[in-house]
Phi, psi and omega in degrees: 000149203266156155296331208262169209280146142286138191285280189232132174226178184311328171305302200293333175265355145294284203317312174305329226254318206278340213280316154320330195237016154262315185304312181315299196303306184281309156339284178279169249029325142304317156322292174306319169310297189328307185294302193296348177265326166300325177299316178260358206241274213254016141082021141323101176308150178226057198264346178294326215275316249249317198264346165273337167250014155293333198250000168289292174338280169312332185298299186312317171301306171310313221259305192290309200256041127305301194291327175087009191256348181297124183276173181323326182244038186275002193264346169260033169245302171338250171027293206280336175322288189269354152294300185333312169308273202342306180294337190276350199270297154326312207270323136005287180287332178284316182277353176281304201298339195292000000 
């Protein structure tokens, strides 16, 4: 049996692929915060900072169903996503009017 370390197996690039995708994560979400606190704190549009994380999304989406990795049911989570936004983005908009 050899001494030497395996450089990179399956292991090390599930650990990169999860470590990538908590940055992804903590990026928008720091992103949303951010918009949501200039918007509602200092009544500031934000649609550049807003349009980086719209276009985080599509990339990723575009890139998983080229690849074929999307499953049968991202199109009904997606949906229930973006209604859910939606209802919060009204309800938003109703209590800043108040």
């Amino acid at each position: 049996m050899k001494d030497e370390s395996v450089i990179r197996d399956e292991r090390t690039t599930m650990v990169e692929n999860a470590s990538y995708r908590l940055a992804y994560q903590v990026v928008t979400l720091g992103l949303l915060a951010i918009i949501g606190f200039r918007a509602w704190v200092w009544g500031e549009t934000n649609w550049d900072l807003f349009g980086l994380v719209f276009l985080g999304g599509v990339v990723t989406t575009v890139y998983q169903a080229w690849q074929r990795a999307l499953t049968p049911g991202w199109l009904r989570v997606a949906a229930l996503i973006a209604i859910l936004a939606a209802a919060v983005a009204v309800l938003m908009v109703l209590v800043r009017a108040l």
